[in-house]
SEROZA-729166 format. One record per residue (C-alpha): residue in one letter; z, x negated, y negated. Coordinates in Angstrom, 1 decimal, decimal comma. Layout:
# SEROZA-729166
SITE   rest       pz       px       py
SITE      A        Z        X        Y
...
# end
This chain:
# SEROZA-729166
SITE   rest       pz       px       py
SITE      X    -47,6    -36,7     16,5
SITE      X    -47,9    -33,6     19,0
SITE      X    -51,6    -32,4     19,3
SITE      X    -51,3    -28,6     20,7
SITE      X    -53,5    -26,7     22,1
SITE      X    -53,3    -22,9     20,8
SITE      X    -54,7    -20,5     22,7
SITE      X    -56,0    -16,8     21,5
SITE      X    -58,8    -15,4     24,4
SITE      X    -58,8    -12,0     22,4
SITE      X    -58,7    -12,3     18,7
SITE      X    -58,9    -14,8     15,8
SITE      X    -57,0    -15,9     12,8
SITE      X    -60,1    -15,8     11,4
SITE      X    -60,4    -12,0     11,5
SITE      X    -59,1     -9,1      8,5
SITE      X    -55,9     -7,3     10,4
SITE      X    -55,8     -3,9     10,5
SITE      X    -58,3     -2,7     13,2
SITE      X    -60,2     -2,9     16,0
SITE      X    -58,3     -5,3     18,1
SITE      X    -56,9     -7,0     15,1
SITE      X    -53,4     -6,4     13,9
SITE      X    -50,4     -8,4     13,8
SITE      X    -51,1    -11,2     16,3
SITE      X    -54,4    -12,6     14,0
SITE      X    -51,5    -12,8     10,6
SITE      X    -49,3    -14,4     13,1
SITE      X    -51,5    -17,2     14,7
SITE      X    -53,6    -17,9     11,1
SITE      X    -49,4    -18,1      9,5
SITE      X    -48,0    -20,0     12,0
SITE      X    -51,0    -22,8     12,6
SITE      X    -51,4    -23,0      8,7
SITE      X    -47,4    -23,9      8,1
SITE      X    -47,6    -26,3     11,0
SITE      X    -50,9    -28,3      9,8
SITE      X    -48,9    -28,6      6,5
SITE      X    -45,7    -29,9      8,3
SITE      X    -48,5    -32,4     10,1
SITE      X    -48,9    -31,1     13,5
SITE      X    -52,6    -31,1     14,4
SITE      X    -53,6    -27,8     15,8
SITE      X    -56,7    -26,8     17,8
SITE      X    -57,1    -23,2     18,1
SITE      X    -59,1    -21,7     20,9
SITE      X    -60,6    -18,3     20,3
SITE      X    -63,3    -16,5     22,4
SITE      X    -66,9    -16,7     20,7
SITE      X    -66,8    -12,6     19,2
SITE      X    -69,8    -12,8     17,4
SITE      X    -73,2    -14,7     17,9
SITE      X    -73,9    -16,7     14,9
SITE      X    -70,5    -18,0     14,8
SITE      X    -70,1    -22,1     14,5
SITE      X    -69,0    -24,2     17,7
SITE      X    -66,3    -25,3     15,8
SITE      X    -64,7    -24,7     12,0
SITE      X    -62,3    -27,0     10,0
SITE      X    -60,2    -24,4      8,1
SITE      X    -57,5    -26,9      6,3
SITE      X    -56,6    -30,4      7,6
SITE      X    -54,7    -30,1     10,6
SITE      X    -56,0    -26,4     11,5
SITE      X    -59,1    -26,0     13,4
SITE      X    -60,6    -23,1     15,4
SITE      X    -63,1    -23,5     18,3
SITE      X    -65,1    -20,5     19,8
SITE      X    -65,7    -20,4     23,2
SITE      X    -68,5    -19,0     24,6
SITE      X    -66,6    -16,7     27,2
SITE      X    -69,4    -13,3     28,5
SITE      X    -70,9    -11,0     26,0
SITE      X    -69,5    -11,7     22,2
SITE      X    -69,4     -7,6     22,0
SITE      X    -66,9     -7,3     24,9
SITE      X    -64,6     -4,5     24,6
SITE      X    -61,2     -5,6     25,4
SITE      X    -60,5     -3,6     28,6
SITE      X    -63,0     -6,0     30,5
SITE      X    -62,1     -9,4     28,8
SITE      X    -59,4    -10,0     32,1
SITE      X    -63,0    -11,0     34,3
SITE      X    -63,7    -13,4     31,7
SITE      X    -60,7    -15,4     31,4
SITE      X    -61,7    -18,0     33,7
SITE      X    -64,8    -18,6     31,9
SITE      X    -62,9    -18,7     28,4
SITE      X    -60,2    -21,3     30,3
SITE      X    -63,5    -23,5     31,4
SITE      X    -64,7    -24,0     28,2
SITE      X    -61,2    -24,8     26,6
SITE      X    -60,6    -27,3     29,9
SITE      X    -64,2    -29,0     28,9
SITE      X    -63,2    -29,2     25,3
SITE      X    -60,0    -30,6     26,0
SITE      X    -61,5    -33,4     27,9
SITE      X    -62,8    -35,1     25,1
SITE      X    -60,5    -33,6     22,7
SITE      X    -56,9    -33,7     25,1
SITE      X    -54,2    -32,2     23,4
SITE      X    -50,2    -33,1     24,1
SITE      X    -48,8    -29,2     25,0
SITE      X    -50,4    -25,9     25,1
SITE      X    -49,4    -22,6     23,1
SITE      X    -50,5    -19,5     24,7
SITE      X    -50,8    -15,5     23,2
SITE      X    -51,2    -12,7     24,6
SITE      X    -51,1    -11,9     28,7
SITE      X    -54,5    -13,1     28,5
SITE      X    -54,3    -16,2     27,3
SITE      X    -51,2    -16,7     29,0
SITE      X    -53,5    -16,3     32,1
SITE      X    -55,9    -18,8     30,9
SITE      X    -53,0    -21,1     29,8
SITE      X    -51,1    -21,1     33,0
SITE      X    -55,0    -22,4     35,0
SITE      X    -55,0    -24,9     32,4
SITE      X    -51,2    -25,9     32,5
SITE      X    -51,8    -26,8     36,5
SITE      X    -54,7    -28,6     36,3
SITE      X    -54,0    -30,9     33,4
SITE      X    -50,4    -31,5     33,8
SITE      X    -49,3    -29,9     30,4
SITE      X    -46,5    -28,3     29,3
SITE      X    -46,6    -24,6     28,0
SITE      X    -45,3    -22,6     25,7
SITE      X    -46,0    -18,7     26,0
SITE      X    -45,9    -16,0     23,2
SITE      X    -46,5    -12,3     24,5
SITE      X    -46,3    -10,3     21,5
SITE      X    -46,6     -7,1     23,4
SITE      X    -45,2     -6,6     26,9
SITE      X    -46,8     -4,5     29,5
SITE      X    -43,3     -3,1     31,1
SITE      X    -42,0     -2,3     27,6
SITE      X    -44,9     -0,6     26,7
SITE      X    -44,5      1,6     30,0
SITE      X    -40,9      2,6     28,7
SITE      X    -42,3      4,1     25,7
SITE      X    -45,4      6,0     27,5
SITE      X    -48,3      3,5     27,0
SITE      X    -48,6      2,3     30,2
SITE      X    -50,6     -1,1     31,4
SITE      X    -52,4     -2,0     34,7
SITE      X    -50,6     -3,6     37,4
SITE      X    -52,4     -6,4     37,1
SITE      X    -51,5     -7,3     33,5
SITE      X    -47,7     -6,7     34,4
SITE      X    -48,4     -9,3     38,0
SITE      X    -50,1    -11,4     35,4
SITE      X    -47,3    -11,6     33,1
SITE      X    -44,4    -11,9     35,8
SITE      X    -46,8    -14,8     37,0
SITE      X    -46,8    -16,5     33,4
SITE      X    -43,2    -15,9     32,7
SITE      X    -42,6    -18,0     35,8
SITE      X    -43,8    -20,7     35,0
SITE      X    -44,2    -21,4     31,4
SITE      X    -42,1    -24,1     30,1
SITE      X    -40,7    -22,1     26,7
SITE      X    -41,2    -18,5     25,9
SITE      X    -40,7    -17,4     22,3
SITE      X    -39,3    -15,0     21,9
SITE      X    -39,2    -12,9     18,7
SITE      X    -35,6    -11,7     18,1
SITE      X    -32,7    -11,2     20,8
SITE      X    -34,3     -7,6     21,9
SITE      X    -37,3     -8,9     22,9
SITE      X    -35,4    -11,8     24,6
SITE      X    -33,1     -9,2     26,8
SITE      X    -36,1     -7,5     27,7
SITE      X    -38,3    -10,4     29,2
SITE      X    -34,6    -11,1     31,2
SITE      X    -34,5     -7,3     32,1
SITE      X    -37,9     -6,6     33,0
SITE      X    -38,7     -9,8     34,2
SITE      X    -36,0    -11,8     35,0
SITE      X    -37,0    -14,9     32,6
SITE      X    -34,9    -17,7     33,1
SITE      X    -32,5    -17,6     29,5
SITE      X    -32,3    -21,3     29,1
SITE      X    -36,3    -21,4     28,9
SITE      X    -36,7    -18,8     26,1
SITE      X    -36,4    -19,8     22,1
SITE      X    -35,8    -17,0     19,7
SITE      X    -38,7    -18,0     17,1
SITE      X    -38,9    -15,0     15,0
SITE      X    -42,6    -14,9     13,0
SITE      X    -42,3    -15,4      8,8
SITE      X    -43,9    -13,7      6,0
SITE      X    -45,5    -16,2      3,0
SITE      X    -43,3    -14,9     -0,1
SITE      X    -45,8    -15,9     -2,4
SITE      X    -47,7    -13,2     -2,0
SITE      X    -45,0    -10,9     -0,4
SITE      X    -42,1    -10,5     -3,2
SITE      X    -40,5     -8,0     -5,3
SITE      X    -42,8     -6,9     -8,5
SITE      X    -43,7     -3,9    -10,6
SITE      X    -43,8     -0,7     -9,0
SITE      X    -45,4      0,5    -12,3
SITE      X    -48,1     -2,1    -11,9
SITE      X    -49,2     -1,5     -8,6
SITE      X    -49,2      2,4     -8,8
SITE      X    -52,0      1,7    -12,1
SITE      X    -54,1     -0,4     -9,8
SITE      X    -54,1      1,7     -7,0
SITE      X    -54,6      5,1     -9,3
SITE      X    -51,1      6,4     -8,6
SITE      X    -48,8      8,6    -10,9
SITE      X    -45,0      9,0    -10,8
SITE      X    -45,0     11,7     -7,3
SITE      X    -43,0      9,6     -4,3
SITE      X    -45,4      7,9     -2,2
SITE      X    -44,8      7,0      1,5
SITE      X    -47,2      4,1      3,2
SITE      X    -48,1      3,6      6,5
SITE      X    -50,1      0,1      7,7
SITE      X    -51,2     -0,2     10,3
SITE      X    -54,2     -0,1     13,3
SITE      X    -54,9      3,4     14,3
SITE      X    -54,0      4,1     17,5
SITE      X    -51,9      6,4     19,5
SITE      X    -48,8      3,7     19,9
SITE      X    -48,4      3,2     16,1
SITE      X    -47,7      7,3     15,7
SITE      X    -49,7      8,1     12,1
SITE      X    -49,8     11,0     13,4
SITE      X    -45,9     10,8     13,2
SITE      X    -45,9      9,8      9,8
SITE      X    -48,4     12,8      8,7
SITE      X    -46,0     15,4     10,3
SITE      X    -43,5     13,8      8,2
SITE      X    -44,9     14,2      5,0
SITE      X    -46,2     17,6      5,6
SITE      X    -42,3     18,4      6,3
SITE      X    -41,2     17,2      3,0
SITE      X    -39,6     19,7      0,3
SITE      X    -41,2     17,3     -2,8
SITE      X    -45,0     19,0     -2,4
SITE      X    -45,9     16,1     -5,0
SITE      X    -45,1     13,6     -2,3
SITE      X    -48,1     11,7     -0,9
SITE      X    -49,2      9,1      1,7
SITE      X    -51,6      6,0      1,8
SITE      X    -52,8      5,0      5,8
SITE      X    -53,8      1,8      5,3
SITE      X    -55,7      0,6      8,5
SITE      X    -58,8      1,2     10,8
SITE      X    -59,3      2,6     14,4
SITE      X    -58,5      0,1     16,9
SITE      X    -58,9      0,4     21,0
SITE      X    -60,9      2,6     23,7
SITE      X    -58,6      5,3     21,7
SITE      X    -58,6      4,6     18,6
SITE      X    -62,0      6,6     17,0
SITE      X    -60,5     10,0     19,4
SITE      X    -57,3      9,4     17,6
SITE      X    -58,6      9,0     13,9
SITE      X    -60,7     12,5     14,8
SITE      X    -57,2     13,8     16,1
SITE      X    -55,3     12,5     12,8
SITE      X    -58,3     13,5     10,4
SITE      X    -57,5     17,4     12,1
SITE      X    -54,3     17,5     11,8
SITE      X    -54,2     15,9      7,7
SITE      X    -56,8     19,5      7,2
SITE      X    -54,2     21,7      9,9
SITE      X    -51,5     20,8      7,2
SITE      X    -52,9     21,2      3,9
SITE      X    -52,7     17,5      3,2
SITE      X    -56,1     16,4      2,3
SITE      X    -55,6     15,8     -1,6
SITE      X    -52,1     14,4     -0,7
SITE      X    -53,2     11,6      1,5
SITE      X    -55,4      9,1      1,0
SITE      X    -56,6      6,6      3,6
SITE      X    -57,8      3,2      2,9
SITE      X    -59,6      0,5      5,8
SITE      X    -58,5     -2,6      6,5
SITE      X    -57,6     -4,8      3,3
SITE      X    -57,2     -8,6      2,5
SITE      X    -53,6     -9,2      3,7
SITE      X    -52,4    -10,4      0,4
SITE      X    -53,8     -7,6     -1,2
SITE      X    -51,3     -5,3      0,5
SITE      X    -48,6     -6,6     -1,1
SITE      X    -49,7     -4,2     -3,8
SITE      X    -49,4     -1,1     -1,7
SITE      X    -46,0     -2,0     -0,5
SITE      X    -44,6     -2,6     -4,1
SITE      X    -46,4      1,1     -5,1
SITE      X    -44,2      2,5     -2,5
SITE      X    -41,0      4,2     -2,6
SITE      X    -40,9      4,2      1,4
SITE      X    -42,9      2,4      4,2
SITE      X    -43,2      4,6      7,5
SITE      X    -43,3      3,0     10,7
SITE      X    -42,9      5,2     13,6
SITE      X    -44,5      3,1     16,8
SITE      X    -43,4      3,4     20,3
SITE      X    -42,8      0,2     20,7
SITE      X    -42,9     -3,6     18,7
SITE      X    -42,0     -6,9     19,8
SITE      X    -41,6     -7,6     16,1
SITE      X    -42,7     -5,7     13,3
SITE      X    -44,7     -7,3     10,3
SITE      X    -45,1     -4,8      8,3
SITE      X    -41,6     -3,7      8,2
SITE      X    -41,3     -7,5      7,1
SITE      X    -43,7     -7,8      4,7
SITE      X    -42,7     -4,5      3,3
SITE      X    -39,3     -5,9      3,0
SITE      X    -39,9     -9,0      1,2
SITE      X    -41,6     -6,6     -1,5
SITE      X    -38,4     -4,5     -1,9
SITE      X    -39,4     -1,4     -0,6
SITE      X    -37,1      0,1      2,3
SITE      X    -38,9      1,2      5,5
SITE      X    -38,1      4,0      8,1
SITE      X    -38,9      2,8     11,4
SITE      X    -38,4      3,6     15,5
SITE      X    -35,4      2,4     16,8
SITE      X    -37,5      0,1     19,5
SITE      X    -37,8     -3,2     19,8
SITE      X    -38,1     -5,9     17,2
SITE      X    -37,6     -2,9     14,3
SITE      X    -34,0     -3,0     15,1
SITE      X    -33,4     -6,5     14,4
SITE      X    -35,6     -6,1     11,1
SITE      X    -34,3     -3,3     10,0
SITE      X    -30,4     -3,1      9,3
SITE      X    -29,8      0,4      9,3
SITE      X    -28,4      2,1      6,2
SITE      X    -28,2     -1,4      5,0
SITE      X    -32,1     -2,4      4,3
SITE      X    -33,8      1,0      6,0
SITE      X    -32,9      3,2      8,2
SITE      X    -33,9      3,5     11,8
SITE      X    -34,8      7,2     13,7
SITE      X    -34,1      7,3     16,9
SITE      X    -37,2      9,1     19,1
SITE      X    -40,1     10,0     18,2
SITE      X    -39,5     13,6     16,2
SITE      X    -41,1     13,9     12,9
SITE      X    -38,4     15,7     11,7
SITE      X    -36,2     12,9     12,0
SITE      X    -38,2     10,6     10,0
SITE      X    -38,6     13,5      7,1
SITE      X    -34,9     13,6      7,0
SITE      X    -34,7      9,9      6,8
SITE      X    -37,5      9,7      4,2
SITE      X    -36,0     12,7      1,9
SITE      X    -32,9     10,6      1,8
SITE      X    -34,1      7,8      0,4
SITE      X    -36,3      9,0     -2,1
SITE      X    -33,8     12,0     -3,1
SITE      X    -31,1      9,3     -3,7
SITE      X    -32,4      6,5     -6,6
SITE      X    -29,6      4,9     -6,3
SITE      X    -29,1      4,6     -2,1
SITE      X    -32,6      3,6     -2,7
SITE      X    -32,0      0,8     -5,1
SITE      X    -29,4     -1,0     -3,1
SITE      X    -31,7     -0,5     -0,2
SITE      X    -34,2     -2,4     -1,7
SITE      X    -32,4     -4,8     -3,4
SITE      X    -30,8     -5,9      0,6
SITE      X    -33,8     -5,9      2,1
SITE      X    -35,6     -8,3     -0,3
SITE      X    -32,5    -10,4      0,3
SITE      X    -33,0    -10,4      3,7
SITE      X    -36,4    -10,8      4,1
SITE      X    -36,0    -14,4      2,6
SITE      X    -34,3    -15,8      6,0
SITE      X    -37,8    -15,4      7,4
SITE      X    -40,4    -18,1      6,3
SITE      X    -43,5    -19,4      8,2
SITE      X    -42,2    -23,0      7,1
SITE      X    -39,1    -23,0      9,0
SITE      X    -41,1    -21,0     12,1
SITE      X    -43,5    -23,9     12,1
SITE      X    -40,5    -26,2     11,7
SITE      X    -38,6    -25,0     15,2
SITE      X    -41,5    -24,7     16,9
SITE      X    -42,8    -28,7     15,9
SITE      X    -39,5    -29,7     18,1
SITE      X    -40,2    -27,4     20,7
SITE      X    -43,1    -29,4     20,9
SITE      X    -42,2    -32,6     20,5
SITE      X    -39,4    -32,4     23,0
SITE      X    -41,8    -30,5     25,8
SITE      X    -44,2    -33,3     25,3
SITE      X    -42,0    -35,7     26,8
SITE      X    -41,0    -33,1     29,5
SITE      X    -42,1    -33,0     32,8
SITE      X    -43,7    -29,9     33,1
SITE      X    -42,1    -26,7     34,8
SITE      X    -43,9    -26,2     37,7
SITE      X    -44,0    -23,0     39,9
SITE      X    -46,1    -24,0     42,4
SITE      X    -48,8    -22,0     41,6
# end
């Protein structure tokens, strides 16, 4: 049985999504480690010590442990946690030598930095998952330092798989940084339909105090590159003045507070204040009622590698209205399951919004598809790729670049 190794420097499975530095990447480690301890791959995951009285070490199910590694100040922003990566890849490297594991799993540049010290010196294989890339982000107006893009070009190099999300985000690590095809796996993440299925609209309207009016939803951290501020313009634009919005989600990054002042301005520059009503961070299964109380789910970033909301929305049956960028345009099948905008124009997403909930019956088929569709993704068969990717990079010799 493959022992791995998965590394997360800058955030935990252990930690509520939704803000701070918290989003889609905690769901995605917490899913994906879960579904492979129950397909019986032992998993270690490494996670930089973020708070002082957290334990050394924590058993969260059989197979699925998460060690904190004391790596500088706990209450480290973000921005300075590049001049602690050595110290983070220390303490893995001093764990692993009396608990070695068979491949390592890195995510995130900065892990990915800390993987690719670690790769060298113990002779293991390495699988890297980005979920955000520096040069993509540039593309969209959210530039990153140089050194996280030389960082990345240097991981790229010489990790042994990349996963890659969907065949968008597999052009653009060929494009931007000339990845070698025949070492990147199209893994795309799952959602748990348990929790995230079709149900009563009436139902989760009463338990969130909601009438009959059309309600959009956005979820998300907020921050300048997921575009609330998009999704306000939109509503304010909309001919139905019943129609109102929930923001579900809490300020994240060295932006994120300026930006929820700058959205809070413009919700009173538009009149919305009794239509809008904004909601922190919640217990992820507990937003599977907010997508079933919504006719529409917003989700106007710059840029995604993936897009797990527009999934999770999805699985519940309610149609989303996203960017055409990145992983959104695999996700969502336009005029089939949503409907994409192009740019970054309110007024395109009003028009796309008014003609979904001004059409019950586009809307219907809408989500009736996209529920259909959201079945092909599954943490269980995720977890179930990735256990051969393993198993066949364990008996690999390492890629090496020479580093």
């Amino acid at each position: 049985m493959t022992r791995l190794a998965m590394l997360s420097l800058h955030t935990s499975p252990l930690v509520q999504a939704g803000g701070g530095d918290a989003g889609g990447m905690n769901v995605y480690v917490r899913e994906l480690v879960a579904a492979l301890a129950h397909g019986g791959a032992d998993t270690t995951v490494y996670v930089r010590r973020w708070r002082d009285d957290l334990p050394k070490r924590l058993a969260v199910e059989p197979g699925f442990e998460v060690v904190h590694i004391d790596a500088g100040d706990p209450s480290l922003p973000k921005e300075q946690l590049p001049g602690i990566v050595d110290e983070f890849a220390d303490g893995v490297r001093a764990h692993l030598a009396i608990d070695p594991a068979d491949v390592l799993h890195a995510n995130y540049w900065l892990s990915g930095v800390a993987g690719h010290r670690l790769k060298h010196e113990l002779d293991l294989p390495m699988v890297s998952t980005f979920h955000t890339l520096a040069r993509v982000k540039a593309e969209t107006g959210d530039p990153e330092p140089q050194n996280r893009i030389d960082a990345e070009s240097d991981v790229i190099a010489c990790s042994d798989i990349i996963t890659a999300n969907s065949v968008v985000e597999l052009h653009e690590l060929v494009r931007h940084y000339g990845a070698d095809p025949s070492r990147i796996e199209i893994v795309p993440p799952g959602v748990d339909h348990a929790f995230f299925s079709p149900g009563s609209r009436r139902g989760a309207r009463q338990a969130l105090g909601l009438g009959d009016e059309p309600v959009l939803l956005f979820v998300g951290r907020i921050q300048p590159l997921k575009g609330v501020d998009v999704a306000v313009e939109a509503l304010s634009q909309l001919r139905d003045p019943r129609a109102r919005m929930l923001i579900v989600g809490g300020s994240s990054g060295t932006e994120g507070d300026d930006h929820a002042a700058e959205v809070h301005d413009l919700i009173t520059d538009r009149g919305l204040g009794d239509r809008i009503t904004i909601a922190p961070p919640q217990p992820h299964h507990v937003l599977s009622t907010y997508y079933r109380a919504a006719d529409v789910t917003i989700v106007p970033s710059r840029s995604e590698s993936f897009g797990l909301v527009a999934l999770e929305s999805a699985a519940c049956g309610t149609p989303v209205v996203a960017s055409d960028v990145g992983g959104l345009r695999t996700l969502v099948d336009h005029g089939r399951t949503g409907l994409r905008v192009p740019g970054r124009d309110p007024d395109g997403f009003t028009e796309a919004v008014e003609r979904i909930i001004g059409d019950p019956i586009f809307a219907g088929r809408l989500s009736e598809r996209a529920a259909e569709a959201a079945t092909a993704y599954t943490w269980t068969s995720m977890a179930a790729r990735l256990r051969r990717v393993y198993a066949d990079l364990s008996e690999r010799v390492p890629v090496d670049c020479m580093a």
